[in-house]
TORNU-670360 format. One record per atom (N, C-alpha, C): residue in one letter; x, z, y. Coordinates in pm, whole numbers, plus 50000, padded with zeros to 5 digits. Each point is the difference from the previous one (the first is absolute). Layout:
// residues N
AXZY
...
***
This chain:
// residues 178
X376287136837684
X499124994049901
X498894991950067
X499515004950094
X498734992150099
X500644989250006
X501424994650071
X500304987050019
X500274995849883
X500074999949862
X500674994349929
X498314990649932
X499265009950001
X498504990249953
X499524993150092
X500264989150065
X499514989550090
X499434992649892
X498384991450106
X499174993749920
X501314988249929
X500184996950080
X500944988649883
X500765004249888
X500575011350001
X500795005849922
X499025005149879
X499115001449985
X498605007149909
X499724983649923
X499294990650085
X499994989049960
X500874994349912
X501545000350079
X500854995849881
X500115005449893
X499895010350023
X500175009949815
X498614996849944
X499015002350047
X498914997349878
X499634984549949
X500244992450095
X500364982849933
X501164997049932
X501095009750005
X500755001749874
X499345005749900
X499205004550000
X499335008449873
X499214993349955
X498914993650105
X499294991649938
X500034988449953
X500814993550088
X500404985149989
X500974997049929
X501235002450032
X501314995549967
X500565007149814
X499105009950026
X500225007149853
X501465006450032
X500905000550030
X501455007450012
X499865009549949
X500765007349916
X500035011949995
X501135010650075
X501164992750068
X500835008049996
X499675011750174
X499184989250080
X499235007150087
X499605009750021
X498545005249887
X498885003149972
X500785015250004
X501245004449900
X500085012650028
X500015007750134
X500844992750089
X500515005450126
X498475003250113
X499424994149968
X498934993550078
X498865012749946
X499955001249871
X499355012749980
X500565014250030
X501265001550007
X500395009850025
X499495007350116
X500484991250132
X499065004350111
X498535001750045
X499234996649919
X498944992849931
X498525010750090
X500115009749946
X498855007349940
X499385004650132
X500545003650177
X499215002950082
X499724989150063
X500204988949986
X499604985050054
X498954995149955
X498995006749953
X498834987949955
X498824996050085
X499915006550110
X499544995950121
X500484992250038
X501284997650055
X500584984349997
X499414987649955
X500395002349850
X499314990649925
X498544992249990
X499155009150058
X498894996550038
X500014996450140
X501175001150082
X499944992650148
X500384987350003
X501024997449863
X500284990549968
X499054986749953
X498765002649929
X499184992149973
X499755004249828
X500545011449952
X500115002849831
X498335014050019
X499004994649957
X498715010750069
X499535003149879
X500644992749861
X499685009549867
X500615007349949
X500015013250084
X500495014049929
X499615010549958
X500035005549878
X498915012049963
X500905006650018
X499695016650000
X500915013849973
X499095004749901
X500965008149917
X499085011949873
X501315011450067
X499345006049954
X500585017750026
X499185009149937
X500885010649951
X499235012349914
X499495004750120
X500565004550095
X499955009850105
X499164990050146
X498795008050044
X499134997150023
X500555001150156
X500565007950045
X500585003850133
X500894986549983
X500824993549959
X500704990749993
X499784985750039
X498364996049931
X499264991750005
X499595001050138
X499745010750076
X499235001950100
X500734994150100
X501625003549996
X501114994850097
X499994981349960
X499845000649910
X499944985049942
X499074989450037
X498245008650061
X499124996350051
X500224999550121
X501165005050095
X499964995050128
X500794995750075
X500864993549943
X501054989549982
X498734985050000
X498895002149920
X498984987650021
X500674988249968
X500914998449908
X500344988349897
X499724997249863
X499415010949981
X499795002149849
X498404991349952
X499764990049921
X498644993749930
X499815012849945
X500125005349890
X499685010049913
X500505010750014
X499505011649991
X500995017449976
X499285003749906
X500915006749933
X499355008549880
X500745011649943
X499485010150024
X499775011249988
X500425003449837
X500894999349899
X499984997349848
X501105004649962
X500255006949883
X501225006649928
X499774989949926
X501554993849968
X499604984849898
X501085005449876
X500344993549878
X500185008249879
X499705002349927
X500594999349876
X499385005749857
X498484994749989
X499115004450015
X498564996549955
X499884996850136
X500335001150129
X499444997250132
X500624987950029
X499234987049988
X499774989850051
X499354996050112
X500984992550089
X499744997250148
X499234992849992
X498555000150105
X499304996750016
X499934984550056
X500824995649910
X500094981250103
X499894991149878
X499744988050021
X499704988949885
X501344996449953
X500154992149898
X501674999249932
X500104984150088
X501195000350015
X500514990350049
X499684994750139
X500425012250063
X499115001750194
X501044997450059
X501035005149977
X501155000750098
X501504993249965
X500634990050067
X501214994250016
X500885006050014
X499745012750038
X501395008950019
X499275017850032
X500985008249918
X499265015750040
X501495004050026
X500255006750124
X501135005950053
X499405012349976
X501255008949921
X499665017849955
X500775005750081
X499955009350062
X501045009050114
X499675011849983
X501275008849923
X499515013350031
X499335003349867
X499464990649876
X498825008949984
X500655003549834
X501164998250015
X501105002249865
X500465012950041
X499795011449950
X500635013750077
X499825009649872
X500265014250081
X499425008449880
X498215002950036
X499705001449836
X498605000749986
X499494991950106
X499984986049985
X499384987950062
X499954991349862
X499814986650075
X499794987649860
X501035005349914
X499414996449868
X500795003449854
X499994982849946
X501024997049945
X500224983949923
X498454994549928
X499175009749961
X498594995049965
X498844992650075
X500515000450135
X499544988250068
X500074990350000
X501124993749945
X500964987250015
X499094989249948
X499535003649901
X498854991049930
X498574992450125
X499265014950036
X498994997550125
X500874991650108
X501275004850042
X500424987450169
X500294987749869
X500614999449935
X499924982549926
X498954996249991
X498705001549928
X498565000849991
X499574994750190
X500515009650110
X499404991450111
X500574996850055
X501224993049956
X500954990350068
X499524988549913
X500374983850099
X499844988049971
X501204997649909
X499604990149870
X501674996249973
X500384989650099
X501395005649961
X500614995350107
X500605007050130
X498745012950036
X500525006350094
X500845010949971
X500465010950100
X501125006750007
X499035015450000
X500985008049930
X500115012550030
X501005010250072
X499965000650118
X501365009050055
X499705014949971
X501095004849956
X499755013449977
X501035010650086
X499925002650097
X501485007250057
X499665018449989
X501015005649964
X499675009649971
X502245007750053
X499485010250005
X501195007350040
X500685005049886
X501314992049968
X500705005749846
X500505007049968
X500005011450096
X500105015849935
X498205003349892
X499434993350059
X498545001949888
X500594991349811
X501364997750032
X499644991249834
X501025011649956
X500385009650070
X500355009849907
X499725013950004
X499715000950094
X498905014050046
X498565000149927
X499174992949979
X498924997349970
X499764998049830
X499385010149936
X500594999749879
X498864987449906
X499244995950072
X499444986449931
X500764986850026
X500595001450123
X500874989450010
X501475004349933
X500745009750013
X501345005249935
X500254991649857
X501935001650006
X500434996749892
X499604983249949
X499494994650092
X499914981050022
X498435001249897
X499195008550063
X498834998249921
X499004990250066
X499955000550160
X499364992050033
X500404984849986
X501325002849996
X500404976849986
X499924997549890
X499725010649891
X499924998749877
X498684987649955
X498825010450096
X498354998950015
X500494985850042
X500484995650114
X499944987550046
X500624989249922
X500935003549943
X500184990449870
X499294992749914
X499465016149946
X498755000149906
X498824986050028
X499545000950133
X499294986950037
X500884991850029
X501324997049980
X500254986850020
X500164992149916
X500505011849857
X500104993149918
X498864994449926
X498735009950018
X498614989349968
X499534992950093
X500824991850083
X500324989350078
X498635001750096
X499515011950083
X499215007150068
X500544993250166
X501415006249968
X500294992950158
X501785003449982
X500704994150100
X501234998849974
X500715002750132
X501105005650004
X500795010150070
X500484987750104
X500214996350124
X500404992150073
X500845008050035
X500245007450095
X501345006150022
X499755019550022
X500885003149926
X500365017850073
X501185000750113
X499895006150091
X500805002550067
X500045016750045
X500905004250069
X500195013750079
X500225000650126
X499575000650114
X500245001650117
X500425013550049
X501694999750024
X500595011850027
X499945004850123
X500035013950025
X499675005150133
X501215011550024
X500475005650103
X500915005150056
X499705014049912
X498575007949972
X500005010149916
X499604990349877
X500485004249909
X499814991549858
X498925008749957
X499465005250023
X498335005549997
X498984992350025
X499954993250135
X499674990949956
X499904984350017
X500375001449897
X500314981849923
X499244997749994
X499174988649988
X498774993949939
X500474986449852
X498895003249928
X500344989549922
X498834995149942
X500474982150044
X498634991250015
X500054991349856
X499105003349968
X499784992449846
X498634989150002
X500644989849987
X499114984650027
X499664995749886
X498494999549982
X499784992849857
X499064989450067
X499644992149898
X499624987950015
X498944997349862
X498524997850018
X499065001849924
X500694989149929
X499655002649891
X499734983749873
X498214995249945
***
């Protein structure tokens, strides 16, 4: 994995993201995604916040020393993240789709501080869309519907990234603010 994120290789994927608009990219590229963001800031990308419930988390997050913002915040239901609407071009989620983690009532707050236009990656491990009884039984793509069809933001691509234990899979769900 170390050789596979070369500065050029980081570059090319996020000027596909930013620039070129592609979508068919964007999944693969997140998949591997989530311990590289130090990279990204070696790269020349130096606006990155982290939020985390978990304060020990943030702390590992603080010394990595790429991060503009950390914040310390259970976001959800009445807990609204502490950022202005329309801050961010892109929020990559890793991980934070599980049991008893984010519930679909967020979805509203990351659209709210995403730019239109920008992206939401959401990768989450898809034994959680049926183990997880807020997500179970297609309740969570349900939720994501739900905003698309009040034209909130719109589904660019789902995919599944299969792994030798089918435990775990990941599955990256790309929306795209409106």
């Amino acid at each position: 994995m170390a050789d596979y994120w070369t500065k050029e290789r980081i570059v090319e994927h996020i000027s596909t993201l930013k620039d070129t608009n592609t979508h068919e990219k964007l999944g693969q590229f997140f998949d591997d995604w989530a311990p590289h963001y130090d990279k990204l800031a070696k790269s020349g990308y130096t606006n990155i916040d982290a939020i985390d419930g978990s304060a020990s988390s943030i702390e590992v997050a603080r010394k990595k020393n790429v991060y503009k913002n950390l914040y310390v915040q259970w976001i959800g239901g009445d807990n609204k993240m502490d950022v202005e609407n329309d801050s961010y071009d892109a929020l990559i989620i890793v991980g934070a789709f599980a049991f008893n983690h984010l519930k679909s009532d967020v979805f509203p707050d990351l659209i709210r501080v995403t730019k239109p236009g920008g992206y939401i990656v959401n990768n989450l491990r898809a034994r959680w869309l049926k183990l997880e009884a807020s997500y179970a039984d297609g309740k969570l793509e349900a939720d994501m519907e739900k905003h698309e069809k009040e034209g909130k933001w719109k589904l660019v691509e789902r995919h599944v990234k299969e792994e030798e234990d089918s435990d775990q899979n990941v599955v990256t769900f790309i929306h795209q603010v409106c």
